[in-house]
C-alpha beads as a LAMMPS data file, in Angstrom:
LAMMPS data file: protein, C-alpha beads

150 atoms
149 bonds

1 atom types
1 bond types

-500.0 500.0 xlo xhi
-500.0 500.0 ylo yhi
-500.0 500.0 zlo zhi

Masses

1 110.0

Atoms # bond

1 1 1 67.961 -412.289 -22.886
2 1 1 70.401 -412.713 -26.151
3 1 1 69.949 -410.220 -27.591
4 1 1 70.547 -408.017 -24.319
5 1 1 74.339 -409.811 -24.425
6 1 1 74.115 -408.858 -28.619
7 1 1 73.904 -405.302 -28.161
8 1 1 77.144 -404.644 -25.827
9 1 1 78.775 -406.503 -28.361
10 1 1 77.101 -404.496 -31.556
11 1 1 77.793 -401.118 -29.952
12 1 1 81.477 -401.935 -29.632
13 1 1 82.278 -403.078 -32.755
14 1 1 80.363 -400.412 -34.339
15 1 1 82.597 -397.965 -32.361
16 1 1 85.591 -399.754 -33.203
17 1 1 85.087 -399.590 -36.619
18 1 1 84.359 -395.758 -36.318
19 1 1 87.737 -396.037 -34.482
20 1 1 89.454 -397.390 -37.616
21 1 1 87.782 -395.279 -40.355
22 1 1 89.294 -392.391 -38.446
23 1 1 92.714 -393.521 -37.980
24 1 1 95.727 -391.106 -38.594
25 1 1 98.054 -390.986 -40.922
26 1 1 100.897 -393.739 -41.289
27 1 1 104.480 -392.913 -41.686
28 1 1 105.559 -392.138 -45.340
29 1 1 107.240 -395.639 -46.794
30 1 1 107.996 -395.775 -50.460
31 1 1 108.835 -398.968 -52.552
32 1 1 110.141 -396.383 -55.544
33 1 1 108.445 -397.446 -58.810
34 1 1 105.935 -400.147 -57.583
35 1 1 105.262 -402.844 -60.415
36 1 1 107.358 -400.678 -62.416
37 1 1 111.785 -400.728 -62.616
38 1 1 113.435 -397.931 -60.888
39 1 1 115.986 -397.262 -63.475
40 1 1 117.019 -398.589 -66.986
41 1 1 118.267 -401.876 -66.808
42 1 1 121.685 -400.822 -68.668
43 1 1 123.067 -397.705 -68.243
44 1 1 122.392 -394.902 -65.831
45 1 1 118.950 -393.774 -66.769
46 1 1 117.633 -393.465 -63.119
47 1 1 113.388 -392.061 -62.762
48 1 1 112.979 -393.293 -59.241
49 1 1 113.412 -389.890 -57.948
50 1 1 109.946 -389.174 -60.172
51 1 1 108.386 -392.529 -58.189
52 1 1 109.426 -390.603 -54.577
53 1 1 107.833 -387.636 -55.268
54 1 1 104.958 -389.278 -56.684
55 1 1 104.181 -391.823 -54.085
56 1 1 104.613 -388.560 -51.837
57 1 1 101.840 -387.498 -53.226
58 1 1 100.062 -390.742 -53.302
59 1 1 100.721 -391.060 -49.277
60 1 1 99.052 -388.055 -48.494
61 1 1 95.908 -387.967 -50.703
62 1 1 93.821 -385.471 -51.447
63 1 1 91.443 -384.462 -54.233
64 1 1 90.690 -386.357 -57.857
65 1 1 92.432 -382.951 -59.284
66 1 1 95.527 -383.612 -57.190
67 1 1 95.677 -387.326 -57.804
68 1 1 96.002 -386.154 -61.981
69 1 1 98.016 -383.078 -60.680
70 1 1 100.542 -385.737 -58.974
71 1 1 100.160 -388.375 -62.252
72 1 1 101.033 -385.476 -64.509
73 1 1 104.410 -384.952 -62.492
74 1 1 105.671 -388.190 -62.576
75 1 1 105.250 -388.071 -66.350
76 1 1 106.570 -384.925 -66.863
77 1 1 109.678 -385.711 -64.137
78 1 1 110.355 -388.864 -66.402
79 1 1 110.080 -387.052 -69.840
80 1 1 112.717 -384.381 -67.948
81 1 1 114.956 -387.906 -66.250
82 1 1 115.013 -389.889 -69.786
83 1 1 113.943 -388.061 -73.120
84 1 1 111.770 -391.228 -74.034
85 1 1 108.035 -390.186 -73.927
86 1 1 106.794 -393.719 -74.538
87 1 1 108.395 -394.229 -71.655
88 1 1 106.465 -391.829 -69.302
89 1 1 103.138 -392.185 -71.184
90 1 1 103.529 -395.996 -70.570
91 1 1 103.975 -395.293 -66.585
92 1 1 101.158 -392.330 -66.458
93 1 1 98.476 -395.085 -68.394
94 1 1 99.849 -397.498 -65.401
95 1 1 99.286 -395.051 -61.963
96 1 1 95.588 -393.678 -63.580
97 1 1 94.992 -397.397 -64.391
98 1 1 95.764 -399.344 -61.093
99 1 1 96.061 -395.926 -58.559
100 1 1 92.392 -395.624 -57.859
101 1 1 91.725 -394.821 -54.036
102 1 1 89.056 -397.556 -54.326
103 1 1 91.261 -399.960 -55.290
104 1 1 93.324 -402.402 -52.347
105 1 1 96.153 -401.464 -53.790
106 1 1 99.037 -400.920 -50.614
107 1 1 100.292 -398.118 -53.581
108 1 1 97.042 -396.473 -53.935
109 1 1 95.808 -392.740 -53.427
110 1 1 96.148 -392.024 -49.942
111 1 1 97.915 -395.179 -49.062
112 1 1 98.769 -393.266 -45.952
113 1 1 95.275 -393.514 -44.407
114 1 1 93.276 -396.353 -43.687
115 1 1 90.878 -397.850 -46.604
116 1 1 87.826 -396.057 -47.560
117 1 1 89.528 -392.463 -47.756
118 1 1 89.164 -391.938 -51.096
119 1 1 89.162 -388.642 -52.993
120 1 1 89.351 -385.946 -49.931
121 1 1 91.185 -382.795 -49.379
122 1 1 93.488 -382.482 -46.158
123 1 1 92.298 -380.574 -43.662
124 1 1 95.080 -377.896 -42.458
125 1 1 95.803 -380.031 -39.784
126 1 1 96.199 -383.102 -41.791
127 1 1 98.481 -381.060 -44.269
128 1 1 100.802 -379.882 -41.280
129 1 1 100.945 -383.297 -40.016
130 1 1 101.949 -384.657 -43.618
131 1 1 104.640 -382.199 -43.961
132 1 1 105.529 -382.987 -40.533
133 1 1 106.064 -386.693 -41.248
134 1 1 107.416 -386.065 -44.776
135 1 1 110.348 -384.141 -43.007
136 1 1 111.087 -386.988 -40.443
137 1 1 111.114 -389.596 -43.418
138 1 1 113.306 -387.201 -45.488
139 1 1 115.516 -386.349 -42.973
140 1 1 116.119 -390.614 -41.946
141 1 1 118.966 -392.324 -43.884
142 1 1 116.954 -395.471 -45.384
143 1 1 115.538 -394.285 -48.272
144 1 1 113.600 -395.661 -51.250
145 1 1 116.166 -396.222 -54.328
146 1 1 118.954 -396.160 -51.859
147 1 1 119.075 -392.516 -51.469
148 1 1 116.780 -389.582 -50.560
149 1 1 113.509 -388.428 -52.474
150 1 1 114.305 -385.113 -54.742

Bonds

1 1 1 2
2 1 2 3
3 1 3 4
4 1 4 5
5 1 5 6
6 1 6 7
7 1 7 8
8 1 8 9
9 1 9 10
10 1 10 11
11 1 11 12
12 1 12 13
13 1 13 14
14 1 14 15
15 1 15 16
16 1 16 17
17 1 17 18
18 1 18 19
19 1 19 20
20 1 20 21
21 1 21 22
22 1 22 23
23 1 23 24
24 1 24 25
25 1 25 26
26 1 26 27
27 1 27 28
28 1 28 29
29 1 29 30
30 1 30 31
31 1 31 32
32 1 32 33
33 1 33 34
34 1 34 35
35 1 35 36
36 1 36 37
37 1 37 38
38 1 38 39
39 1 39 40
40 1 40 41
41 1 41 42
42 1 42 43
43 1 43 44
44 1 44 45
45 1 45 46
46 1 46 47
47 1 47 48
48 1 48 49
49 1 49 50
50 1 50 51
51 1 51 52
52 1 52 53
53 1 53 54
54 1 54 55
55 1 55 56
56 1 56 57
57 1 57 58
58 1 58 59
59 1 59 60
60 1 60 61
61 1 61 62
62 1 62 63
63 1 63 64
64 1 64 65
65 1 65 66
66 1 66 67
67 1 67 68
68 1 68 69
69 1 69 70
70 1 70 71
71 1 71 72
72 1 72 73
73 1 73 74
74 1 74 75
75 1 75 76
76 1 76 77
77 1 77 78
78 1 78 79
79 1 79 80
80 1 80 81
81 1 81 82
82 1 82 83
83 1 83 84
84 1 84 85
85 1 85 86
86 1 86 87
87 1 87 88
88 1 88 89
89 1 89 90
90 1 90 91
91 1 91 92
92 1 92 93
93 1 93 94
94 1 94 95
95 1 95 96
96 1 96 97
97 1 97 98
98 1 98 99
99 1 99 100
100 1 100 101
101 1 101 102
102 1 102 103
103 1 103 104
104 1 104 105
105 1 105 106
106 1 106 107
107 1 107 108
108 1 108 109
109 1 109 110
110 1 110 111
111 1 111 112
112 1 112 113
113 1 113 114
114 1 114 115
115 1 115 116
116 1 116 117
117 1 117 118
118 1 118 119
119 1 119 120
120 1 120 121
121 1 121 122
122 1 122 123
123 1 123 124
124 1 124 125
125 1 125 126
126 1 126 127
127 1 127 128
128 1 128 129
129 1 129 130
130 1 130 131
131 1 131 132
132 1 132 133
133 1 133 134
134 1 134 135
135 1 135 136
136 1 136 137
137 1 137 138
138 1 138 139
139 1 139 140
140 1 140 141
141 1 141 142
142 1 142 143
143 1 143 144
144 1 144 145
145 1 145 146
146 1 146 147
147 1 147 148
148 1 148 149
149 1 149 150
């Protein structure tokens, strides 16, 4: 007789944890530059704009080739922001290092979904939905670095 009371209980939490692997997407948040400053601590040498699009990029998800696509940007974006190459290689070596889907990270790739994603395209719907959201968190005034993404 248990185990006829067990199974109810089995089936829905195996069904609510289908529930949460399929999830949606959250709304685009951005804490600019993560373990990382925002901007030179003297002077005006600003990058965060680089973090925004990045963690754009890192919201959404998508592919392994995207993920280096997006870490390529940022460096490249900081290169273009600051002249110092150090610099950028120093932040690229950090987002390959601790940017891994698999990680817990709340700035991994495809932060946006729920946990266990890990390297998959968007399907057109998803993309449309993305944009979608990245144009209501664009057009909002609270914005990561205190002003919108570039």
């Amino acid at each position: 007789m248990p185990t006829l009371l067990l199974r109810p209980a089995l089936l829905a939490a195996l069904l609510l944890s289908g529930c949460a692997a399929t999830q949606g997407l959250r709304p685009f948040a951005s804490d600019g530059c993560s373990l990382f400053p925002d901007r030179a601590p003297l002077g005006k040498t600003d990058w965060c704009g680089c973090c925004l699009a990045h963690d754009l990029a890192y919201w959404k998800g998508g592919t392994e080739e995207e993920r280096l696509q997006a870490d390529r940007q940022l460096r490249d974006c900081v290169v273009a922001k600051t002249g110092d190459k150090a610099l950028a290689e120093t932040m690229l070596a950090g987002v390959r290092a601790g940017g891994a889907p698999q990680l817990g990270t709340p700035f991994r790739w495809g932060y946006g979904w729920p946990r266990g994603r890990g390297y998959e395209a968007l399907s057109e719907a998803e993309q449309l939905k993305a944009a979608e959201m990245e144009g209501s968190y664009r057009a909002g005034k609270a914005q990561a670095c205190g002003r919108s993404p570039e």
